[in-house]
ROKEPA-437608 format. One line per 8 residues: number of its first residue (from 1); their letters; for each residue x, y, z of C-alpha. Coordinates in steps of 0.5 Angstrom, whole numbers, always signed. Layout:
N
NUM = A = X:Y:Z; ...
***
This chain:
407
1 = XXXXXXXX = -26:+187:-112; -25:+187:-119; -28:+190:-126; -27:+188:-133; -29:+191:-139; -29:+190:-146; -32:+192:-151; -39:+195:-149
9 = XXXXXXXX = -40:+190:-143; -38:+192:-137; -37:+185:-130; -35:+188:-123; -34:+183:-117; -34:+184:-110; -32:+180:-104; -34:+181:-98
17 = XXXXXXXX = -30:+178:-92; -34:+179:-87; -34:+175:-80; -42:+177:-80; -48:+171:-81; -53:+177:-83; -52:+177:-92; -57:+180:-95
25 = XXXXXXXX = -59:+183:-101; -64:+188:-103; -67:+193:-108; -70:+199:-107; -74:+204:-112; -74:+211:-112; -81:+216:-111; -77:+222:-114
33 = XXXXXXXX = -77:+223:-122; -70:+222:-125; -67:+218:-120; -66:+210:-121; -68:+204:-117; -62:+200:-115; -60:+194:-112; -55:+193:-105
41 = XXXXXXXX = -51:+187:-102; -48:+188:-94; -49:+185:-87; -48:+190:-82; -54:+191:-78; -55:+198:-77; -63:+199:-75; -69:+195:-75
49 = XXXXXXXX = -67:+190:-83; -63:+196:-84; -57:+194:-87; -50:+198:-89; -49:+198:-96; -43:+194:-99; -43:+194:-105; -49:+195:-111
57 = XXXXXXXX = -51:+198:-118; -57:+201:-120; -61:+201:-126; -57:+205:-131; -50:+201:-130; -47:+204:-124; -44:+200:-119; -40:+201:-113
65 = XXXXXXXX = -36:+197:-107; -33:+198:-101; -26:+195:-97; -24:+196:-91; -17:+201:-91; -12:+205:-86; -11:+211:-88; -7:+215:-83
73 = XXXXXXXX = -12:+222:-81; -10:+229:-84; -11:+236:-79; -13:+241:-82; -16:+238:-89; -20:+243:-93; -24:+237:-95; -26:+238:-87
81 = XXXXXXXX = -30:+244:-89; -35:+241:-93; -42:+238:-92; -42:+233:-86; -45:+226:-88; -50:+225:-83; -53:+219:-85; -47:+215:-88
89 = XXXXXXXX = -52:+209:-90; -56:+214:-94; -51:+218:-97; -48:+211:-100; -55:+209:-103; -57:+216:-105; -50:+216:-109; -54:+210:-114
97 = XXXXXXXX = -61:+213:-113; -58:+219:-116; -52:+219:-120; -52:+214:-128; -44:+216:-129; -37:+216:-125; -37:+223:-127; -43:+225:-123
105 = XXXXXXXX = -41:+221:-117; -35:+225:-117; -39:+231:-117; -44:+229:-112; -37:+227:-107; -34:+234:-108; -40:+236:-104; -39:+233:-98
113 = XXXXXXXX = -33:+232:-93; -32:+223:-95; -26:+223:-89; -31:+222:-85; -29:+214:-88; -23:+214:-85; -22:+207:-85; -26:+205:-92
121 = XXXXXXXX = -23:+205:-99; -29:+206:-105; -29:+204:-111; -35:+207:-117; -36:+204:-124; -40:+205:-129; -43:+201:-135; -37:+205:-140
129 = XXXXXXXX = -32:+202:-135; -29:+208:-133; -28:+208:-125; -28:+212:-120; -23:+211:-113; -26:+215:-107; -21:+215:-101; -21:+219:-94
137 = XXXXXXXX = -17:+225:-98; -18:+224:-106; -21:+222:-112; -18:+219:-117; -21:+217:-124; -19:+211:-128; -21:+207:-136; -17:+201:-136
145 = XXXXXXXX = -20:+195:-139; -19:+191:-132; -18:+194:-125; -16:+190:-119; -17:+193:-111; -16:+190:-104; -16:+193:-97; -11:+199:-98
153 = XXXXXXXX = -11:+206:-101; -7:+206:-108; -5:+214:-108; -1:+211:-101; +1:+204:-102; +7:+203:-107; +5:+196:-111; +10:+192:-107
161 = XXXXXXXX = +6:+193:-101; +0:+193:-105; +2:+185:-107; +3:+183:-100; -5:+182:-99; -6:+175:-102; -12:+176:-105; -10:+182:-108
169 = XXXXXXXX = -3:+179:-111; -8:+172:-114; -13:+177:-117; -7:+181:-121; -4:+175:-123; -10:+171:-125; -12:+177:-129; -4:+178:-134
177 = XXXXXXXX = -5:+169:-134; -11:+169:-137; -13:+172:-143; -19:+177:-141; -26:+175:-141; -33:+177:-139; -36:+171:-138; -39:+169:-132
185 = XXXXXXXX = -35:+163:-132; -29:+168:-133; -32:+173:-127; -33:+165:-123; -26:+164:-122; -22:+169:-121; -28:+170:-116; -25:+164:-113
193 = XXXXXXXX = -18:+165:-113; -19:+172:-110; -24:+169:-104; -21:+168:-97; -22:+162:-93; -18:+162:-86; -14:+155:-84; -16:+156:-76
201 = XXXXXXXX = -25:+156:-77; -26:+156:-85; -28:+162:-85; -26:+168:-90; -30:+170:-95; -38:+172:-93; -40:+174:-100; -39:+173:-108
209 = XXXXXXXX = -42:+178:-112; -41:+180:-119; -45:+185:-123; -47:+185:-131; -48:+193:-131; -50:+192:-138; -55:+186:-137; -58:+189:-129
217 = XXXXXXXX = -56:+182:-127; -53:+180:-120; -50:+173:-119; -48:+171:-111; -44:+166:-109; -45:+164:-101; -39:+162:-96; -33:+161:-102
225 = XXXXXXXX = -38:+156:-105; -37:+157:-112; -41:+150:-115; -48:+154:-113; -50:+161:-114; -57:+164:-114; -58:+170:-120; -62:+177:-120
233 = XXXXXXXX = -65:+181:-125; -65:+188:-123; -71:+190:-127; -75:+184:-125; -74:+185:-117; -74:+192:-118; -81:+191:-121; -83:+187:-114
241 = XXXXXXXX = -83:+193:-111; -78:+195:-105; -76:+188:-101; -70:+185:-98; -68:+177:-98; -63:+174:-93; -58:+170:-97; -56:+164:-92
249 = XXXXXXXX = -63:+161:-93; -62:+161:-101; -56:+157:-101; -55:+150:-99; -52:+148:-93; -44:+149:-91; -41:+147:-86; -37:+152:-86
257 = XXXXXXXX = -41:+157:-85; -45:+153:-79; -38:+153:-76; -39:+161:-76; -46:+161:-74; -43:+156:-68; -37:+159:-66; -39:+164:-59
265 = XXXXXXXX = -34:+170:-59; -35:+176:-56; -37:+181:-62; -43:+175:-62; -45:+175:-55; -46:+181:-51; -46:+178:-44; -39:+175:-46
273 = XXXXXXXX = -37:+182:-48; -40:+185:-42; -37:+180:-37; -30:+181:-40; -30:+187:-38; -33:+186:-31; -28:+181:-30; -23:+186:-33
281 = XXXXXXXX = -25:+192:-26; -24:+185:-22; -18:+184:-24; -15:+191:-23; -19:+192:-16; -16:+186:-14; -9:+188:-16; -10:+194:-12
289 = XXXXXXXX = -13:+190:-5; -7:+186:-5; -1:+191:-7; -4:+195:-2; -5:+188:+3; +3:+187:+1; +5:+194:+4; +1:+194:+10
297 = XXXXXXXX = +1:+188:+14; +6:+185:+17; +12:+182:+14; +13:+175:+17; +6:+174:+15; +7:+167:+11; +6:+167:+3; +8:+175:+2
305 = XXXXXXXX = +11:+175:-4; +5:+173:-6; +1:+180:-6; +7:+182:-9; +7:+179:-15; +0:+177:-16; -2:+184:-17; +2:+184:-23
313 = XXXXXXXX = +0:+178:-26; -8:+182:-25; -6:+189:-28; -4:+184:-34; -10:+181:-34; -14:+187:-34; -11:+190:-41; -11:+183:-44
321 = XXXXXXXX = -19:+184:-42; -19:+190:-45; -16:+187:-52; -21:+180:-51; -27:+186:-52; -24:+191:-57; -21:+186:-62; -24:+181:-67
329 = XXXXXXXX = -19:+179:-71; -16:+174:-64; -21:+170:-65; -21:+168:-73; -13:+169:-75; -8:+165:-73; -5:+164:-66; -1:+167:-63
337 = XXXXXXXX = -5:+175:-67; -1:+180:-70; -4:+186:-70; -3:+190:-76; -1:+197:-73; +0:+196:-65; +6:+192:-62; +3:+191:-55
345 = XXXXXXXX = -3:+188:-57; +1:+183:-61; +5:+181:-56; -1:+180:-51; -3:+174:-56; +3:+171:-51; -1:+172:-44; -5:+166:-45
353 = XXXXXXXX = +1:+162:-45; +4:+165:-39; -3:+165:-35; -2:+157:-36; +5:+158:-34; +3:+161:-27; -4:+157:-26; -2:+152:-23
361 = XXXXXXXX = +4:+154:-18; -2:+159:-16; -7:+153:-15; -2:+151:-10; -1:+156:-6; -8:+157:-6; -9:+151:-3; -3:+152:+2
369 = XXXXXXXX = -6:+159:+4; -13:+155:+6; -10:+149:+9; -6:+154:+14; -10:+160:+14; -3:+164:+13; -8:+170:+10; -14:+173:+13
377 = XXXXXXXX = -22:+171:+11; -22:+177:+6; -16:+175:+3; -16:+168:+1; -23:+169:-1; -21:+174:-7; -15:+169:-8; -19:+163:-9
385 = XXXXXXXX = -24:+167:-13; -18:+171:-18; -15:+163:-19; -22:+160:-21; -24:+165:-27; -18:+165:-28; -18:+156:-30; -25:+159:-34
393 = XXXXXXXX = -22:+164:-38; -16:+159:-40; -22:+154:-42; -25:+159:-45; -18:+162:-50; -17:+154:-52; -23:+153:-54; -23:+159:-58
401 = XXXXXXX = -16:+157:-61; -11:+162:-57; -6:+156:-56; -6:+153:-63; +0:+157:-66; +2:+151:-70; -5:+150:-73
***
């Protein structure tokens, strides 16, 4: 995101970079005296057409974004000590209901123990330009005429590994190039060069918004799109009353986004994510039947060695399961997936291609076992049934592009 100011005139953009089919906006007023009515994007469902808020601004200016952020987790932190945020939706909402300037933000923060975002980074402007950055353990404020953040926290990221985040790095260089401008056309295009849009499934940046705190008027662009945007005035919507509208339905088609919608993971489909992990508690009872087939039968019985080794290969698959179900990023950035802060689960992006390795010598003794009857009925039943969802499981990882490390 970014916030340019000059003058008495204030932009702010805020790209959401989110693998969610959900956009929406929305505009709520308020009942109490003295507070104000705003205006909120976000995708992430939290109730019945309710929704997390991701960025916003009120009718007096204030506007706020919000970027996913690692922060590593403080014992003993006084800021523990003060009031728990219960309702994490409405503490965001009531901060632009309630407050007209980045100094009451602060003040309202203050209040409460915001380490409850551990993995969040918030940023507040003002019509005046002035900022406020809110991470899990400080706050900081700021005026400078621009102001560009990504998914980090500024008080524990020197800029060189601030300007490895492409977008981050685009957005900073787009703005000491270019002569600074609050133009939308200006706002437009360092939208764009900030936006992200992956190679592997074109997908990346979910929405574009920019915000005139001086005019009230909210601009959208859908899927890094920029030939066509919708704009909002805030009084005006406000004036209708309290609605919200789904943003796909605004824009004209792109494919990109079909693919999206298409494209069947885990985190899209509960009964895969479900079966995951019944496959997972399948893989490791089985492993236990065979390791303890191995120890317990005969030694000259034929293929042995088998029971020995296969039980690995189930304990590997049993984790990488777990992985499948746990981790989003696999099934959207490229193969083999590196995960940012855990090395075992970045070397398990490689078991898809050892299964391939293994698939078929197992299908032959799998045939052999069978045709000889060498094992007992219970034992080539669980071997046959362990090799065939392991032939799914392999058409499942192409089509989700696990091999595709050239791409």
């Amino acid at each position: 995101m970014y916030k340019i100011t000059i003058g008495d005139k204030t932009m702010v953009g805020c790209n959401e970079d989110a693998w969610r089919i959900t956009s929406r906006i929305w505009f709520e007023n308020t009942s109490k005296k003295g507070n104000y009515g705003a205006a909120f994007t976000g995708s992430r469902a939290i109730g019945n057409n309710q929704f997390a808020p991701q960025s916003g601004m009120n009718n007096v200016g204030l506007s706020f974004s919000r970027l996913v952020a690692h922060h590593p987790r403080e014992v003993n932190n006084p800021i523990e000590k003060r009031k728990a945020i219960s309702n994490p939706s409405s503490y965001l909402k009531d901060i632009l209901h309630s407050c007209k300037t980045v100094k009451e933000v602060q003040q309202y923060i203050e209040e409460y123990d915001h380490s409850f975002f551990i993995n969040d980074v918030f940023i507040y402007i003002d019509k005046s330009g002035d900022y406020l950055i809110v991470e899990p353990y400080s706050l900081k404020t700021g005026n400078n005429s621009y102001y560009v953040l990504s998914n980090f926290c500024p008080s524990i990221t020197n800029n060189e590994e601030s300007r490895k985040l492409a977008k981050y790095r685009n957005g900073g260089d787009f703005l000491r190039e270019h002569k600074l401008d609050t133009t939308l056309a200006f706002c437009t295009s360092l939208s764009d060069t900030m936006h992200v849009c992956r190679e592997r499934n074109g997908d990346g940046t979910l929405l574009s918004s920019i915000w005139d705190l001086k005019e009230g008027v909210i601009t959208l662009y859908f899927y890094h799109d920029y030939n066509y945007s919708i704009q909002y005035s805030l009084k005006e919507e406000l004036m209708k009353g309290d609605h919200i509208i789904k943003i796909p339905k605004l824009f004209p088609a792109n494919s990109e986004f079909e693919r999206l919608t298409n494209y069947i993971t885990p985190f899209n489909t509960p009964f895969i994510r479900i079966s995951l992990f019944f496959i997972g508690c399948f893989f490791f009872m089985t492993s236990l039947f065979f390791f303890m087939n191995f120890l317990f039968k005969k030694p000259l019985e034929n293929y042995r060695h088998i029971k020995l080794y296969y039980p690995l290969l189930g304990i590997i698959m049993t984790y990488y399961m777990f992985v499948l179900a746990t981790n989003i990023g696999i099934y959207y950035f490229n193969a083999p997936y590196h995960h940012y802060s855990d090395k075992i689960i970045s070397l398990s992006s490689y078991i898809p291609f050892l299964l391939l390795m293994v698939i078929i010598p197992l299908f032959r003794y799998n045939f052999k076992v069978i045709k000889e009857k060498s094992w007992n009925l219970i034992s080539s039943f669980l071997f046959t049934v362990n090799n065939i969802i392991y032939s799914i499981l392999l058409g499942a990882f192409i089509y989700w592009g696990l091999f595709s490390v050239f791409n």
